[in-house]
ROTORNU-301603 format. One record per residue (C-alpha): chain; residue number from 1; x, y, z; residue in three letters. Coordinates in Angstrom, 1 decimal. Example, Ala and Ser with C-alpha at 12.3 -4.5 7.8 and 13.67 -1.06 7.14 Angstrom:
<atoms>
ATOM  chain    n       x       y       z  res
ATOM      A    1    12.3    -4.5     7.8  ALA
ATOM      A    2    13.7    -1.1     7.1  SER
</atoms>
This chain:
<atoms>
ATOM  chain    n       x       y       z  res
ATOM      A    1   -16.5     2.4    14.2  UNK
ATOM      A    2   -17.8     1.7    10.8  UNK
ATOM      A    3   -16.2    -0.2     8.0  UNK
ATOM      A    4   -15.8     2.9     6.2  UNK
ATOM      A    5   -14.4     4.9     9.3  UNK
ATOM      A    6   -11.5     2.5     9.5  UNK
ATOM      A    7   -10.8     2.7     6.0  UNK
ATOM      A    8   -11.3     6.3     5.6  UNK
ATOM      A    9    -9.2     7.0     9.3  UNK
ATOM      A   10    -6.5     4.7     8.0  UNK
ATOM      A   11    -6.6     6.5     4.4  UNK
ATOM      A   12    -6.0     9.9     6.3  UNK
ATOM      A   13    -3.1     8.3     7.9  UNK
ATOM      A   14    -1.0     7.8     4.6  UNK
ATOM      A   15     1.1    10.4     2.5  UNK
ATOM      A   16    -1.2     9.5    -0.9  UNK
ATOM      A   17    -4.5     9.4     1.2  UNK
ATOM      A   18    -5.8     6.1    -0.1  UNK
ATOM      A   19    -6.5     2.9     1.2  UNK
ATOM      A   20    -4.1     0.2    -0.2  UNK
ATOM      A   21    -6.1    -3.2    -1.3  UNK
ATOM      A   22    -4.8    -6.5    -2.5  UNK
ATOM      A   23    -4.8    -5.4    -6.1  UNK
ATOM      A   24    -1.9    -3.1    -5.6  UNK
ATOM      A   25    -0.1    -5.8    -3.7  UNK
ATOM      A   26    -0.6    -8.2    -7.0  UNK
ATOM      A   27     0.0    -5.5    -9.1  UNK
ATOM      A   28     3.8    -5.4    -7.3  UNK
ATOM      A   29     3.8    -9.2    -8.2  UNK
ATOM      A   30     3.1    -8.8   -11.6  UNK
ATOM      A   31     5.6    -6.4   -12.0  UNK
ATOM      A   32     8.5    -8.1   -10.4  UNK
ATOM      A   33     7.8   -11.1   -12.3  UNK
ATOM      A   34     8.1    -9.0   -15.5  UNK
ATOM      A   35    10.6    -8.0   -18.1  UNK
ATOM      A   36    10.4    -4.5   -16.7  UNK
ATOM      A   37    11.9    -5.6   -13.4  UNK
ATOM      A   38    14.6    -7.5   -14.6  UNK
ATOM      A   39    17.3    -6.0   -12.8  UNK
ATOM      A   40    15.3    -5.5    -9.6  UNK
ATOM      A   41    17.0    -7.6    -7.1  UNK
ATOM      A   42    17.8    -7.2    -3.1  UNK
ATOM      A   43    14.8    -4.7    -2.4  UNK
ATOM      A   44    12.5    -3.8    -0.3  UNK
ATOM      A   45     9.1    -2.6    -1.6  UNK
ATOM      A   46     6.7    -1.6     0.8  UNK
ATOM      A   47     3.3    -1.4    -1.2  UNK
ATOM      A   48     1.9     0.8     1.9  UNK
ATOM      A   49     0.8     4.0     0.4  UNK
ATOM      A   50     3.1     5.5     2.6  UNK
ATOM      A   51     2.1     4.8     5.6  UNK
ATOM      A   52     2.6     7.0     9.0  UNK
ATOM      A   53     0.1     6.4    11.1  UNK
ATOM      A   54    -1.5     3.3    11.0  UNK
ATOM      A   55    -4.1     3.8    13.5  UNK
ATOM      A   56    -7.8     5.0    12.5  UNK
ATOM      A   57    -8.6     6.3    15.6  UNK
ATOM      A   58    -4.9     8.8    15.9  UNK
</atoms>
């Protein structure tokens, strides 16, 4: 399989059809350690795009 073929088969295999990529995990950061999450606290936040099916080749 290509590059592309993994990321497009694991794209497919997410609810918002899109690949995540290390920005969106440091755009979680950013936010946490913001004013705006201030009263975040005991969570978990999967940055995953939703995944379901993890495997490109399902």
């Amino acid at each position: 399989m290509t590059r592309d073929q993994v990321y497009d088969g694991y794209a497919s295999g997410t609810s918002m059809r899109s690949f995540v990529e290390a920005r969106d995990v440091a755009n979680m950061a950013v936010f946490l350690g913001s004013d705006g999450a201030r009263l975040v606290s005991g969570q978990v936040i999967a940055v995953d795009g939703h995944t379901e099916n993890p495997d490109p080749k399902l």
